[in-house]
Backbone of each chain as ProteinMPNN parsed JSONL, in Angstrom:
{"seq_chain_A": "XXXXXXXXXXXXXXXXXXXXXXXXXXXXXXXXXXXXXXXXXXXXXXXXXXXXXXXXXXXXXXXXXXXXXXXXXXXXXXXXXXXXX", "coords_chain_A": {"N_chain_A": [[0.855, -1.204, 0.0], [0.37, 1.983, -0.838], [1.266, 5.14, 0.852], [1.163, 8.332, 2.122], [3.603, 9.341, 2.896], [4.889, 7.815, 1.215], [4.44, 8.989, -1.568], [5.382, 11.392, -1.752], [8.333, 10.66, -1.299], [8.548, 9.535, -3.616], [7.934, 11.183, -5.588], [10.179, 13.362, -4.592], [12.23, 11.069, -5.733], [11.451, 11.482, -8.377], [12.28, 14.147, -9.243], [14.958, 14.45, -8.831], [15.783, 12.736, -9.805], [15.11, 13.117, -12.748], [16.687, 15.979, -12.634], [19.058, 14.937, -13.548], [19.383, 13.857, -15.864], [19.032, 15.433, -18.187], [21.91, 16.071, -18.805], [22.977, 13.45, -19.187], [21.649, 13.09, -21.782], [22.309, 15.458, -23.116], [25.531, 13.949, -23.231], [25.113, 11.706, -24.747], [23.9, 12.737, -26.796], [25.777, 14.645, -27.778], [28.507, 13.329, -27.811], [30.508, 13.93, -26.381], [32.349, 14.153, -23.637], [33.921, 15.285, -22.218], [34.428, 17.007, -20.016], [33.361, 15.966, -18.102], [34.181, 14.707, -15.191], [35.829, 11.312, -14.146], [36.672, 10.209, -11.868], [35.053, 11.335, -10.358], [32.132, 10.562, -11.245], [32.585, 7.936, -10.706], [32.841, 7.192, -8.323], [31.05, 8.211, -7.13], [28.374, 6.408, -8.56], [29.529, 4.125, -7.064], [28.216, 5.032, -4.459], [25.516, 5.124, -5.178], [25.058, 2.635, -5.472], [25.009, 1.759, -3.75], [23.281, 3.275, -1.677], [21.072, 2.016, -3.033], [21.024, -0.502, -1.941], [20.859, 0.029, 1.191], [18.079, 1.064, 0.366], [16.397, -1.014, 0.167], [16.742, -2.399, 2.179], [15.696, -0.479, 3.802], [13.174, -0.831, 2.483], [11.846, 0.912, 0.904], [9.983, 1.756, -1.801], [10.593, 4.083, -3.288], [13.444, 4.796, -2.966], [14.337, 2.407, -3.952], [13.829, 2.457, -6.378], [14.468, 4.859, -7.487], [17.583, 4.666, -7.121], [17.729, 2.81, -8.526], [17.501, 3.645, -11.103], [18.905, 5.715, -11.312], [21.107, 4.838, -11.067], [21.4, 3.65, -13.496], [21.527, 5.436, -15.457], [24.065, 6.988, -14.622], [26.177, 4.986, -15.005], [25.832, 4.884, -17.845], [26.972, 7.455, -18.478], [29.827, 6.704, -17.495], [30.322, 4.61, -18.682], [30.485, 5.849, -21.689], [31.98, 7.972, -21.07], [34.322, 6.581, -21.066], [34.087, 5.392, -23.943], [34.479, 7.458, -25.382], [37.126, 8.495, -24.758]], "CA_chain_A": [[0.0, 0.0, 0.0], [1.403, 3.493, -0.72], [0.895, 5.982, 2.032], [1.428, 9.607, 1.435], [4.85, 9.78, 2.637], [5.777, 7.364, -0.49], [4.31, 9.576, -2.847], [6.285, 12.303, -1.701], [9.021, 9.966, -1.769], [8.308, 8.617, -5.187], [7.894, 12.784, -6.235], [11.482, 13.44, -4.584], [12.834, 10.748, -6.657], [11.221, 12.04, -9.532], [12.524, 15.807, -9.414], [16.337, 14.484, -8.437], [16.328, 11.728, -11.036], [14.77, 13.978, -13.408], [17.815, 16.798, -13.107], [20.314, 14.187, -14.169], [18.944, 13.372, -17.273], [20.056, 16.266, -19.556], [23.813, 15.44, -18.466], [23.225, 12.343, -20.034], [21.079, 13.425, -22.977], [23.939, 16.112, -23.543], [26.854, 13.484, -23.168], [24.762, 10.924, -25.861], [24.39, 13.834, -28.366], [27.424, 15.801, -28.615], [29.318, 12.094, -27.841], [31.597, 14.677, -25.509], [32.264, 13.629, -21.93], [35.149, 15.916, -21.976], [33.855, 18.097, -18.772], [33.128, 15.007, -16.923], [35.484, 14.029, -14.357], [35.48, 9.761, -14.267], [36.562, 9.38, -10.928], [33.666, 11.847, -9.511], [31.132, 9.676, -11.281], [32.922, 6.16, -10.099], [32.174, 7.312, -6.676], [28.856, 8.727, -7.455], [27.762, 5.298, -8.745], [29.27, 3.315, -5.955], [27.633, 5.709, -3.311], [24.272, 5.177, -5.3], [24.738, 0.99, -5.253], [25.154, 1.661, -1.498], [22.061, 3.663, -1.105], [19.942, 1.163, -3.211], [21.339, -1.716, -0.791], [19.585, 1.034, 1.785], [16.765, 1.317, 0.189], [15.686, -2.57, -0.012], [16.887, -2.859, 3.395], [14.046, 0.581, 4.33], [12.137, -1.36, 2.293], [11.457, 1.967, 0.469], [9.901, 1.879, -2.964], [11.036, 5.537, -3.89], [14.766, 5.155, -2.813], [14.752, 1.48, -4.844], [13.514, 2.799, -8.057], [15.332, 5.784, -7.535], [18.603, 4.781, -6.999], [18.244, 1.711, -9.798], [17.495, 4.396, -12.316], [20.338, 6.729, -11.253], [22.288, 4.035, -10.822], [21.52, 3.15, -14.69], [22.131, 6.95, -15.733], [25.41, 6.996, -14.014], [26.444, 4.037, -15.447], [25.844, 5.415, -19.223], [28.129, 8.476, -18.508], [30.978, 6.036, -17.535], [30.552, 3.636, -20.468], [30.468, 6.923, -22.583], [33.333, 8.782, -21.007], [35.472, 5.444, -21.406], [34.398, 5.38, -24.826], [35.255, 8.617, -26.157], [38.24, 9.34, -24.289]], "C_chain_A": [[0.888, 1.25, 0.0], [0.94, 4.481, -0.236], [1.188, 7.122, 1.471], [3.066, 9.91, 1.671], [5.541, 8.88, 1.541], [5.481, 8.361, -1.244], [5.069, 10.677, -2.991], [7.865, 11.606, -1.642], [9.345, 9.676, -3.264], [8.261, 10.368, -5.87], [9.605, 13.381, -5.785], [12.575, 12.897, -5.789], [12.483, 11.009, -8.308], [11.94, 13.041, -10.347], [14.374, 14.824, -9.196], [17.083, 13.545, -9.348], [16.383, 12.941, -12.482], [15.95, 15.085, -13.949], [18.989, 16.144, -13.887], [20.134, 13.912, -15.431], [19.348, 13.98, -18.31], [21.383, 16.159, -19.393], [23.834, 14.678, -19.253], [22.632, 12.113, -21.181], [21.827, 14.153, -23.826], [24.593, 14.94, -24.292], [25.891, 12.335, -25.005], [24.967, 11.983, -26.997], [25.236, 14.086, -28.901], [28.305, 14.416, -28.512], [30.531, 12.934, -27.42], [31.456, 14.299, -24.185], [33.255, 14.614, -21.255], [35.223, 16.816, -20.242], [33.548, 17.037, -17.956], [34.499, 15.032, -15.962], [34.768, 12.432, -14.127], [35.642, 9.852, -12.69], [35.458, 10.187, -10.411], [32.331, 10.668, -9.828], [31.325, 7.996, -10.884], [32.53, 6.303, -8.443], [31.119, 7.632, -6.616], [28.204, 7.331, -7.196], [28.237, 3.915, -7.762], [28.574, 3.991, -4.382], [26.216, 5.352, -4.074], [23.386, 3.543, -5.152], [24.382, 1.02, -3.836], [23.571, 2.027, -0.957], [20.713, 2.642, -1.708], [20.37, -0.239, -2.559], [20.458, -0.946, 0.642], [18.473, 0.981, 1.744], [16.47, 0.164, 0.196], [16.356, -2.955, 1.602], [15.779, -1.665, 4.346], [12.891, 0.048, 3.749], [11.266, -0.169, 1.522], [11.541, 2.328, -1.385], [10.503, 2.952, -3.797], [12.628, 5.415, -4.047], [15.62, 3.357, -3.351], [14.795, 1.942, -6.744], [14.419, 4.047, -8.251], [16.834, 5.544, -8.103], [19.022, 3.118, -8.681], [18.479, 2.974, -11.208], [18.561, 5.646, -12.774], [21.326, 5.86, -11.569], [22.739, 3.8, -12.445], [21.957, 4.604, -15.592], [24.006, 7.141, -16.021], [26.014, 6.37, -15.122], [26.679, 4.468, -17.023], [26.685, 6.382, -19.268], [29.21, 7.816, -18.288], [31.452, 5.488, -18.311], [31.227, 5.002, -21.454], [31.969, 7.851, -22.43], [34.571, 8.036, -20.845], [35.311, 5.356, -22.647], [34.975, 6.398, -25.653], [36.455, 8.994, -25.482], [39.116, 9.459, -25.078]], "O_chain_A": [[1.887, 1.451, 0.691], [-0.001, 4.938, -0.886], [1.503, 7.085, 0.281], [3.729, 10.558, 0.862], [6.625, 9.193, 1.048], [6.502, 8.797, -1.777], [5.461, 11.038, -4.1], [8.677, 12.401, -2.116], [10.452, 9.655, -3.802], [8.812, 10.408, -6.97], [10.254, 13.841, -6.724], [13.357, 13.549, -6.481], [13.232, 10.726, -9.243], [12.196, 13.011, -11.551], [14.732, 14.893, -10.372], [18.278, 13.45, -9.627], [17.375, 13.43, -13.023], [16.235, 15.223, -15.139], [19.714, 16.728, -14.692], [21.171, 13.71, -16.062], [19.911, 13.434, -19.258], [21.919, 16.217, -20.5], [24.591, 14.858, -20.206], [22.902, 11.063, -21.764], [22.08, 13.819, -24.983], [24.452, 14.751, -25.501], [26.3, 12.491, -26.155], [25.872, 12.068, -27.827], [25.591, 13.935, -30.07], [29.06, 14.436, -29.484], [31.581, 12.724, -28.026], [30.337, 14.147, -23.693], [33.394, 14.744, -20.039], [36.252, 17.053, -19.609], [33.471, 17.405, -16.784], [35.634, 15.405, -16.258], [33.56, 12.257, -13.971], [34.606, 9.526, -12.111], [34.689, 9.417, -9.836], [31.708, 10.067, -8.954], [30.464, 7.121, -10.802], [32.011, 5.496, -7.672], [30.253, 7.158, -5.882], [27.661, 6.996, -6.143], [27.554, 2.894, -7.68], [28.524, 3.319, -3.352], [25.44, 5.253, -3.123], [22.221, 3.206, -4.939], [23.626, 0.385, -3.101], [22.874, 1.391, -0.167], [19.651, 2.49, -1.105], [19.666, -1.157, -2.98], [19.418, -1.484, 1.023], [17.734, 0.87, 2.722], [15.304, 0.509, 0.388], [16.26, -4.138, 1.929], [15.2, -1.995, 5.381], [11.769, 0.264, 4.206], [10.041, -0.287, 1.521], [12.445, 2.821, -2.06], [10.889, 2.707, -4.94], [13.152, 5.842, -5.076], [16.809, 3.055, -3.251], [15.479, 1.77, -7.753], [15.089, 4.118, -9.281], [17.268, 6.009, -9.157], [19.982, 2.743, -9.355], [19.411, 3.056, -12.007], [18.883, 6.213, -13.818], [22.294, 6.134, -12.278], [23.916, 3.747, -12.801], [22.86, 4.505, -16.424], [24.77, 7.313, -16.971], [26.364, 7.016, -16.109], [27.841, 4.358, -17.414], [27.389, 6.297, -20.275], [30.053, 8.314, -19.034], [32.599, 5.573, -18.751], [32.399, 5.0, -21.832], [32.746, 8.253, -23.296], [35.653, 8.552, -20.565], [36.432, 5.177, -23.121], [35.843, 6.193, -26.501], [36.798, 10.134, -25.794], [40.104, 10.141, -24.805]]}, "seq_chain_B": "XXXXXXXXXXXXXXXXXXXXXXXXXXXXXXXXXXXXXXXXXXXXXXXXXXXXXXXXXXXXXXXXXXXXXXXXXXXXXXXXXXXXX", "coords_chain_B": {"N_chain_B": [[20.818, 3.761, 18.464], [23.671, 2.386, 16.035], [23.2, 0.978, 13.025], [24.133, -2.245, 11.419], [23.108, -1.839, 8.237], [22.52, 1.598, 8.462], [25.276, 2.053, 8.682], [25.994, 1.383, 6.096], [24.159, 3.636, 4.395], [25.003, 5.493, 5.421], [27.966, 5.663, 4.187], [27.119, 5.576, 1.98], [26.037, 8.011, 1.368], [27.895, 9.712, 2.014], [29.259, 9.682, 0.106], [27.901, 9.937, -2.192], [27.265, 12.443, -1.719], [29.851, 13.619, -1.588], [30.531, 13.595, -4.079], [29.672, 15.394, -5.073], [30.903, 18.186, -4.248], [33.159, 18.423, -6.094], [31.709, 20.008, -8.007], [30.256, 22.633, -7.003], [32.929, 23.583, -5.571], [34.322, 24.452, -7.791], [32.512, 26.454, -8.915], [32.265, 28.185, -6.8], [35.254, 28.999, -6.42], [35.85, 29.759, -9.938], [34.071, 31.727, -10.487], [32.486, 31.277, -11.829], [29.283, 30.401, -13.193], [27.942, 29.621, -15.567], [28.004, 27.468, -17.36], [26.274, 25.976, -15.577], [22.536, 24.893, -15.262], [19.922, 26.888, -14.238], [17.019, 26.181, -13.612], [17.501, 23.049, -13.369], [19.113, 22.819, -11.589], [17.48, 23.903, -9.594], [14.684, 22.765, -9.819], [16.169, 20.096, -8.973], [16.541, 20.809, -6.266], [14.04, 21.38, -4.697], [13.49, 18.489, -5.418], [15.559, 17.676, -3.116], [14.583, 18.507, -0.681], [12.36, 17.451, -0.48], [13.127, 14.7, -0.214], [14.445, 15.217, 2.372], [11.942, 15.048, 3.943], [11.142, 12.685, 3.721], [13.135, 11.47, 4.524], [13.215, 12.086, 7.221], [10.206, 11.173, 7.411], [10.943, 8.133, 7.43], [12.717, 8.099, 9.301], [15.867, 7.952, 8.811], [18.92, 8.368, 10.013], [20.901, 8.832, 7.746], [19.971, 9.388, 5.574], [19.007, 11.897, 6.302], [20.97, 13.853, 7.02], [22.423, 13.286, 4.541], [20.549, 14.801, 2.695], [20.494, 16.99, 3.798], [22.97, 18.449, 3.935], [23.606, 18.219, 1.162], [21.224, 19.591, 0.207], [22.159, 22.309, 1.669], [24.528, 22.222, -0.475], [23.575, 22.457, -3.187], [21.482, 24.676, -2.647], [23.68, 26.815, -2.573], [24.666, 26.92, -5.089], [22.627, 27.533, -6.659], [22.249, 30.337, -5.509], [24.762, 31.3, -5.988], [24.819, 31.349, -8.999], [22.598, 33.123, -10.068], [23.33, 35.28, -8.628], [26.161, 35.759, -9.837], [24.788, 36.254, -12.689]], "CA_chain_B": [[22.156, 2.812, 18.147], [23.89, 2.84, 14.393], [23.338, -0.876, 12.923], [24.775, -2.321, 10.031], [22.989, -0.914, 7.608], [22.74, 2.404, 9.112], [26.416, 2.316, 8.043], [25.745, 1.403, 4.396], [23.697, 4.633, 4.44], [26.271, 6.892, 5.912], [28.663, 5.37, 3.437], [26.49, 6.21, 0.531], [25.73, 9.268, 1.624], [28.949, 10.459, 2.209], [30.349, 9.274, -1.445], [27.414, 10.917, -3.313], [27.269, 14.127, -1.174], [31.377, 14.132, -1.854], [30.875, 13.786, -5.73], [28.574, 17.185, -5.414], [31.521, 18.999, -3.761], [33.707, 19.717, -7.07], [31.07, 21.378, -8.746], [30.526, 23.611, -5.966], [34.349, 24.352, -5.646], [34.629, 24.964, -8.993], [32.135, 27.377, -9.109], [32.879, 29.1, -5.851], [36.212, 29.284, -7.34], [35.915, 30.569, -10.575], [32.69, 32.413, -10.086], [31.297, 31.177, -13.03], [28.258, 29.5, -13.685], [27.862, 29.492, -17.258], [27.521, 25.7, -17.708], [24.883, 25.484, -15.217], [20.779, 25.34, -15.246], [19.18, 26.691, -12.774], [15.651, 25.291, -13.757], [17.542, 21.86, -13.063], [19.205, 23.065, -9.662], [15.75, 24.813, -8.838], [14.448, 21.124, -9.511], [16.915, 19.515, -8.025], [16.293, 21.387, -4.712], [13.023, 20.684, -4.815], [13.746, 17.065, -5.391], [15.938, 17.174, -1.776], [13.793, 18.756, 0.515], [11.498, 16.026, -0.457], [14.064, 13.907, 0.18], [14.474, 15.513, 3.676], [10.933, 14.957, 4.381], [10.944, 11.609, 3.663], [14.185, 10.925, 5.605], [12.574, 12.09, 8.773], [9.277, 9.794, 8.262], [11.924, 6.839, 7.721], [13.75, 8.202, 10.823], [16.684, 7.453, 8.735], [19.671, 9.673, 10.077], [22.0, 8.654, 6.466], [19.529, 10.313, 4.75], [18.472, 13.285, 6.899], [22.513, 14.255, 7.06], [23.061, 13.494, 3.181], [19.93, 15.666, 2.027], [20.173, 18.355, 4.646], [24.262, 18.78, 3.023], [23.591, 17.842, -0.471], [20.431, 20.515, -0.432], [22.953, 23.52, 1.444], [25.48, 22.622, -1.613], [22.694, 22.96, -4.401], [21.652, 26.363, -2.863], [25.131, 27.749, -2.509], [25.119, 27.103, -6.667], [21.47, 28.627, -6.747], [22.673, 31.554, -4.926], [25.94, 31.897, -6.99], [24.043, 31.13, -10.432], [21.772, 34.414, -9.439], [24.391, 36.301, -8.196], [27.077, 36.305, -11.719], [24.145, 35.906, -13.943]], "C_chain_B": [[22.263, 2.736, 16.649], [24.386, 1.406, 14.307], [24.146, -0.721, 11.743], [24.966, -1.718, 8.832], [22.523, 0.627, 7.115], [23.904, 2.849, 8.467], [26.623, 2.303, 6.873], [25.646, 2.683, 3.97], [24.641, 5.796, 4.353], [27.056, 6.776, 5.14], [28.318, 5.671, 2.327], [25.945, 7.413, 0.38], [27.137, 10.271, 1.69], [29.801, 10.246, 0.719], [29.126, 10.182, -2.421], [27.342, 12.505, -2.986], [28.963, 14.897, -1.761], [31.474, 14.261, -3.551], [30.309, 14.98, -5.997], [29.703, 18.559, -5.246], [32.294, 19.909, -4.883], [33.267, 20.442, -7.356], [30.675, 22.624, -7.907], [31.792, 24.658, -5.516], [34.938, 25.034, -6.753], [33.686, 26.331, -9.204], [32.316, 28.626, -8.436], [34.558, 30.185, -6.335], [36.868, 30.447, -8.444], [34.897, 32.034, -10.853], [31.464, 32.329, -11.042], [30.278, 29.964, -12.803], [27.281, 29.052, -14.996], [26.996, 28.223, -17.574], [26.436, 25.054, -16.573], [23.387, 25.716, -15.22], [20.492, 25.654, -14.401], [18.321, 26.21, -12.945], [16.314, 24.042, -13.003], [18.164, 21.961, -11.756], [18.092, 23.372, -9.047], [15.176, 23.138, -8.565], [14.976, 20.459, -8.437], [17.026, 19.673, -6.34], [15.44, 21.108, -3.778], [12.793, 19.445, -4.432], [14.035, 16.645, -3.741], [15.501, 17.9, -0.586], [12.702, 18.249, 0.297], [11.96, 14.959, -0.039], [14.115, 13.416, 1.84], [13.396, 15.361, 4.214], [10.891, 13.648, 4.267], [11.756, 10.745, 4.431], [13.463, 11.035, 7.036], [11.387, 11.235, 8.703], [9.836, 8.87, 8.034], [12.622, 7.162, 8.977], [15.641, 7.487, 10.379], [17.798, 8.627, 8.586], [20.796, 9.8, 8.834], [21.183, 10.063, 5.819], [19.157, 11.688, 5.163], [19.954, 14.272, 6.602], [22.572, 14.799, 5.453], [22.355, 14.689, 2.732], [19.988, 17.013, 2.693], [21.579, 19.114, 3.652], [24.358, 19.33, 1.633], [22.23, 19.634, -0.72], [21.237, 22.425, 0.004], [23.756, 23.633, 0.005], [24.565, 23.387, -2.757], [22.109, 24.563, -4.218], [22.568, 26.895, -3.043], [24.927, 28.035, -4.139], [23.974, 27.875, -6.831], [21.656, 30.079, -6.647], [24.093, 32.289, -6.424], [25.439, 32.245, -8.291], [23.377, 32.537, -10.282], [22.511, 35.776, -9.301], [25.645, 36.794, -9.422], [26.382, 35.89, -12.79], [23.982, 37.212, -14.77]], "O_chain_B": [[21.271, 2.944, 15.95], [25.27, 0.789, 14.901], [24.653, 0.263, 11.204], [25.982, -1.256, 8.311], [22.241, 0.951, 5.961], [23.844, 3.846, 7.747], [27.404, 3.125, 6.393], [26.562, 3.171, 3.308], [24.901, 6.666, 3.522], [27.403, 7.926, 4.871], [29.173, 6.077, 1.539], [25.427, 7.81, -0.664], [27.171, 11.463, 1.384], [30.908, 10.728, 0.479], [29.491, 10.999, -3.267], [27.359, 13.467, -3.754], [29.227, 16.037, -2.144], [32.335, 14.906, -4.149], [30.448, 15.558, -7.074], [29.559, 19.635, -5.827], [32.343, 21.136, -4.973], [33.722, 21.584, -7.289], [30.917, 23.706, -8.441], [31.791, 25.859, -5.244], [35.789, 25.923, -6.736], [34.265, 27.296, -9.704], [32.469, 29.738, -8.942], [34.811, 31.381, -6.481], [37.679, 31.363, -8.307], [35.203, 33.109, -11.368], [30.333, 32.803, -11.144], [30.517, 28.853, -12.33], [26.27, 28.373, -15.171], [25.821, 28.049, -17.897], [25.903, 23.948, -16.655], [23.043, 26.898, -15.172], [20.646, 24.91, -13.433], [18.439, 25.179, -12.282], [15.774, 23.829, -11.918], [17.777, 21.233, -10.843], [17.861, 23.016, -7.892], [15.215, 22.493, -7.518], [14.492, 20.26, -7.323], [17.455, 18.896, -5.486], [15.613, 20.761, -2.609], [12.128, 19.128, -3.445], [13.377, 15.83, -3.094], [16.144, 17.824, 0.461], [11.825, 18.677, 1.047], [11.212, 14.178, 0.55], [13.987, 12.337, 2.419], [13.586, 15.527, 5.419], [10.251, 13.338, 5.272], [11.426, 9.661, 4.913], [13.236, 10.082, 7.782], [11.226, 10.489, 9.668], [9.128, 8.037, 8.6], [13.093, 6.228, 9.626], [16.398, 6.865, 11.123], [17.854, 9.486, 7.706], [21.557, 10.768, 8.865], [21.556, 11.224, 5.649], [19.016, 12.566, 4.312], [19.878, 15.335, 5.984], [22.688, 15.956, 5.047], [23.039, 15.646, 2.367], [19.557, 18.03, 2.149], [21.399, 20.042, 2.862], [24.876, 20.328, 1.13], [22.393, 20.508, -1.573], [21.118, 23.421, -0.709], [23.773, 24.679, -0.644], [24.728, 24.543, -3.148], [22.148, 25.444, -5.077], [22.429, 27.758, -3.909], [24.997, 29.198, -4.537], [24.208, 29.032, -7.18], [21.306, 30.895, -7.499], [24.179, 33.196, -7.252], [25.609, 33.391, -8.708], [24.311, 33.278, -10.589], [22.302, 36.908, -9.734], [25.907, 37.95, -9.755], [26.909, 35.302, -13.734], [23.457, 37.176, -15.883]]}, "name": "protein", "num_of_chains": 2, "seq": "XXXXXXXXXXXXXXXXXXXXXXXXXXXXXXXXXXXXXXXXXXXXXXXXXXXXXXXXXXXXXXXXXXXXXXXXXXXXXXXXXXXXXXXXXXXXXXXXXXXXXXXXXXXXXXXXXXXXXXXXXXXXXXXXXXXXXXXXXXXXXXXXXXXXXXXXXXXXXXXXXXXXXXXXXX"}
């Protein structure tokens, strides 16, 4: 059952997933990563595995889906800024 | 008392809050903010004081810490963005 503090949950992860997205809509287009820094996002994406190990241990739909979908974000800027380097 | 994964938390909180820091230093820095949106910081702000609301009805202190941090950094750039626009 989803209570109201999920939905505001599930609306957090919306708005915070949401900002990341042109980064990685950018980086696909122009096929430039150049402005990235790799190791910022290698720690990014093991701080975001961490928090979705978190979140299935809160048992918290918002901060599972969240952090899978960042996690899969992430993940595409690394591939990307290993391939064009 | 701070359990196991309690510590996960704090651990993933402290690696994605630390990947937020360059861009912050960099901007502080140079004073520019050129290359950033505010719409998607404005979002993004948004996003973590939803965050922060949701941390406190989990009672989970990883997340209360990370988003309380993570949402000073994103104003500081708000503020700056505003300020040499």
């Amino acid at each position: 059952m989803i209570d109201k503090f999920e939905i505001i949950g599930l609306i957090a992860a919306l708005l915070t997933t949401s900002a990341f997205v042109p980064q990685v809509y950018k980086a696909v287009k122009s096929k430039s990563t150049e402005s990235l820094s790799l190791p910022m996002y290698l720690i990014f994406f093991v701080g975001i595995m961490l928090w979705l190990v978190y979140g299935f241990h809160l048992n918290s739909l918002a901060m599972i889906l969240s952090n899978i979908i960042t996690g899969i974000l992430a993940l595409v800027l690394i591939i990307l800024k290993l391939k064009y380097k």
